[in-house]
C-alpha positions in Angstrom: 122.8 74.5 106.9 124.6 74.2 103.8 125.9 76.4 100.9 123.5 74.8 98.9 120.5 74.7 101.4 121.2 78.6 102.0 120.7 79.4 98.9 117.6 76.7 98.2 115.7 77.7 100.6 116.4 82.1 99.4 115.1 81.1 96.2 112.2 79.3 97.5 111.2 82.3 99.2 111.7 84.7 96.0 109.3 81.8 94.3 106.9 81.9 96.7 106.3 85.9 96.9 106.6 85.9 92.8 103.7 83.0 93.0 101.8 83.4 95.6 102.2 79.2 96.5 103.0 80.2 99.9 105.3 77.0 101.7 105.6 75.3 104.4 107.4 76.8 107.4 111.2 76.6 106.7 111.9 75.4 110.1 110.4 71.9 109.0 111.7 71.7 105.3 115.7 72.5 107.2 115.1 71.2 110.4 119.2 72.2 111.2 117.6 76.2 110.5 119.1 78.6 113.3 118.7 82.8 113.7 122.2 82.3 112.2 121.3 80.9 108.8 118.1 82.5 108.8 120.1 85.7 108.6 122.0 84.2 106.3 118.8 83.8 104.2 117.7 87.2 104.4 121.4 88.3 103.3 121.4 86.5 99.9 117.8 87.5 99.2 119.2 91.7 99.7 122.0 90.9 97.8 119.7 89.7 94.9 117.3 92.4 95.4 119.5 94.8 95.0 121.6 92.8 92.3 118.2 93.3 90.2 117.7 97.1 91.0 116.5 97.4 94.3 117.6 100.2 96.2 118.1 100.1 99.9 116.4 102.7 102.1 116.3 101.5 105.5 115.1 98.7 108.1 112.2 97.4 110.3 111.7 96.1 113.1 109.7 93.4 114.0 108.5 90.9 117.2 108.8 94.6 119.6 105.6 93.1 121.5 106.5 91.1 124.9 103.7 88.8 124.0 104.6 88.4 120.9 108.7 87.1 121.7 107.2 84.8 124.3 104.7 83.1 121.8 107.8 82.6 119.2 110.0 82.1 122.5 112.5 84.7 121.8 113.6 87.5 123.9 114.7 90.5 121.5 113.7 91.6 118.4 114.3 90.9 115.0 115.1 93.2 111.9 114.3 93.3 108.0 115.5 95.4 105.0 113.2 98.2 103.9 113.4 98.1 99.6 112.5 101.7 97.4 109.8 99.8 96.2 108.3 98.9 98.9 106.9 102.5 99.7 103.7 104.4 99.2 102.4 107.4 100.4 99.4 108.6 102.4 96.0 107.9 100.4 98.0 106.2 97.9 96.3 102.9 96.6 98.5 99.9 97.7 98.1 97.3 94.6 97.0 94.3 96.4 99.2 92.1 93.4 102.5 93.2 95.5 101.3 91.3 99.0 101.5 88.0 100.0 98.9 87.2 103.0 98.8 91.1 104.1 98.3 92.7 107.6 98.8 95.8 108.6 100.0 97.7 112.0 100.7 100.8 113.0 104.3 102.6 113.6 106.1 105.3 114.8 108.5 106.0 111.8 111.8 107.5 112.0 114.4 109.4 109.4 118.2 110.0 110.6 120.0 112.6 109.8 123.3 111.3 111.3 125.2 108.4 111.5 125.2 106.1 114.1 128.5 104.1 113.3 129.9 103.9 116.7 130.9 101.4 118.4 127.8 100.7 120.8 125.3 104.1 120.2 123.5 105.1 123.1 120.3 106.4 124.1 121.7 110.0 123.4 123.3 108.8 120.4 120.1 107.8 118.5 118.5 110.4 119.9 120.5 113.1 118.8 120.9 111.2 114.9 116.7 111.0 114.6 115.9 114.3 112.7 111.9 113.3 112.6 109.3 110.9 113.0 106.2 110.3 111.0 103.2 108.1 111.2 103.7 105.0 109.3 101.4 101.8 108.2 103.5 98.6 108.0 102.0 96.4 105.8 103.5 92.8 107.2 103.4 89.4 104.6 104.2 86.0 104.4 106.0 83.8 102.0 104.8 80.7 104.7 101.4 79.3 104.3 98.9 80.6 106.8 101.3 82.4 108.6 103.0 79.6 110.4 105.6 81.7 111.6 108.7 81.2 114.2 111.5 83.2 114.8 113.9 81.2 112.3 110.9 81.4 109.6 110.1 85.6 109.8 113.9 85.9 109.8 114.3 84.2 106.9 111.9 85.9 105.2 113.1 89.4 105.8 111.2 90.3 108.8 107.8 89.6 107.1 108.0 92.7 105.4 106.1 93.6 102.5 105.2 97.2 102.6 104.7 100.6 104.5 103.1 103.6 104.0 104.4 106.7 105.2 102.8 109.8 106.0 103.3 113.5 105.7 103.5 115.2 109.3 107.0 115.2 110.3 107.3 115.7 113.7 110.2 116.5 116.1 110.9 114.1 119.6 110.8 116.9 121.0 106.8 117.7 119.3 105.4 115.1 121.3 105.6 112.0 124.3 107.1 108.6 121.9 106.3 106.2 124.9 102.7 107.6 125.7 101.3 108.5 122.4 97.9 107.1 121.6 97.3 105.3 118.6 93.6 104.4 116.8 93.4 102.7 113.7 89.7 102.2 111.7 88.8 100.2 109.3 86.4 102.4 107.3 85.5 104.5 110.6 85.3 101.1 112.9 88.1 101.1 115.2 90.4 97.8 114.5 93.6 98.2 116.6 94.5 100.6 119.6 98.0 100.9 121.5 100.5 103.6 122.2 104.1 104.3 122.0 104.5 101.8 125.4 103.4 98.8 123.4 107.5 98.9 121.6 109.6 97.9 123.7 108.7 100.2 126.5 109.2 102.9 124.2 109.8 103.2 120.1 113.4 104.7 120.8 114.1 101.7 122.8 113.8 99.5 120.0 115.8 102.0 117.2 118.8 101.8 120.1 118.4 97.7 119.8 118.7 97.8 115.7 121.4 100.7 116.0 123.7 98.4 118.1 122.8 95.4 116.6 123.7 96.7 113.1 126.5 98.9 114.4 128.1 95.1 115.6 127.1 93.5 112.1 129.4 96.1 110.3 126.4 98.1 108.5 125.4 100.7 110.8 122.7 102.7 110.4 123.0 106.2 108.0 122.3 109.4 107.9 119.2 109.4 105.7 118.1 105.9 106.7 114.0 105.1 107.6 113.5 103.2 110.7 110.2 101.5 111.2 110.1 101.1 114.8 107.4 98.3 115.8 104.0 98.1 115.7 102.1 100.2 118.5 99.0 97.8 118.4 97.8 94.4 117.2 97.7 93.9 113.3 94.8 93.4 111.4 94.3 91.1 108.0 93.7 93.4 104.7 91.0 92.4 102.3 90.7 94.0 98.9 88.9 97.5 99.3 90.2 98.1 102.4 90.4 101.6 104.0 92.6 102.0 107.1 93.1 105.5 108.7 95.0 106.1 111.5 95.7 108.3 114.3 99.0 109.0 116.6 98.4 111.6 119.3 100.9 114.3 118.6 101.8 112.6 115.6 99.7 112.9 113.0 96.8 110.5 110.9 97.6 108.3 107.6 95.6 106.5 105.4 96.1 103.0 103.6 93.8 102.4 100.5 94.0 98.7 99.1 92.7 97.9 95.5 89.8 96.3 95.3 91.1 93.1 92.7 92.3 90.0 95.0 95.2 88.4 94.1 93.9 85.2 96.4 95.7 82.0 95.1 95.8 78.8 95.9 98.2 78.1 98.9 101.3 75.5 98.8 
């Protein structure tokens, strides 16, 4: 892709989430689109983020379900930039106005308290940098119109990001078992989503060792201070307005999502 096209297709994106006219999926409108450019993408669309007064304060990961990389045929996982305002905390209400086509999933969060700018970090490594976890609520979005999503598209579009909420229980790895953690989300008591720590990667710390390389090898490793979101631990559900989600991680904790009641439904590109 071009200079030109780079930046076209950035703005388009900004458009679309400041609109709501959602578009078609990237990979059609640039046909030439590759991971490459679609990084590209999501780098000018940080650098105007933060250009307008946006403050960095971690990254997610995203497509850590097996079945997930083999329906967008990809074998890793891909990441996104986590924005100050893009938090909220447990109970808080979650102005539906900020979404674009919401779901949510359940994560195992993490906060480092080291850096991990070495070379290639290691199990150990990010193991010894995590100083806690916490329960988390991704809420994932879409800038493309009914989610017609491949690898090049979600890339793009900053992982499909949109929001998280974190909760309050910091935990310890050593408080609990990451890889076989339970995990029960309800909608309003009604259980919506179940999976455990297994369903990312194997294991959450798995995928926080793929990002930690993967940035460590882009030049912007990973900080002391930085929030991880890890992958979601069970299938994602679609928000409505009203919405109550509580959930539950064995050893970790419970968190709640509360979603305003007013819809900010528009019409769809």
């Amino acid at each position: 892709m071009t200079t030109d096209q780079l930046a076209t297709a950035a703005r388009s994106l900004r458009d679309a989430a400041a609109s709501g006219q959602y578009l078609p999926p990237l990979r059609e409108t640039y046909p030439t689109l590759d991971a490459k450019s679609a990084y590209e993408i999501q780098r000018i669309n940080t650098e105007h983020r933060v250009a307008s007064g946006r403050r960095i304060v971690g990254r997610k990961i995203g497509l850590t379900a097996r079945a997930v990389q083999t329906q967008l045929g990809v074998n890793q996982p891909d990441f996104g930039v986590l924005f100050d305002d893009m938090g909220y905390g447990d109970g808080e209400p979650v102005p539906l106005l900020a979404l674009q086509q919401p779901k949510i999933e359940a994560e195992v969060a993490f906060v480092l308290g080291r850096d991990l700018d070495m070379p290639s970090p290691s199990q150990v490594d990010v193991m010894r940098a995590i100083d806690h976890a916490l329960p988390a609520l991704e809420i994932v979005g879409s800038r493309i119109a009914n989610w017609s999503i491949k690898f090049v598209d979600t890339v793009a579009d900053n992982a499909s990001s949109s929001a998280y909420v974190l909760g309050s229980t910091p935990r310890r790895l050593s408080d609990f078992d990451l890889r076989l953690c339970g995990m029960v989300m309800t909608r309003r008591g009604e259980p919506v989503s179940v999976g455990a720590g297994a369903a990312c990667l194997g294991n959450p710390i798995n995928a926080v060792v793929w990002l930690a390389r993967t940035m460590a090898a882009l030049g912007e490793p990973l900080r002391a201070g930085d929030l991880v979101l890890s992958g979601a631990l069970g299938p994602m559900v679609p928000v409505l307005p009203g919405d109550v989600f509580e959930t539950r991680i064995h050893g970790l904790g419970g968190i709640k999502a509360v979603f305003e009641a007013a819809s900010n439904t528009k019409e769809q590109a």
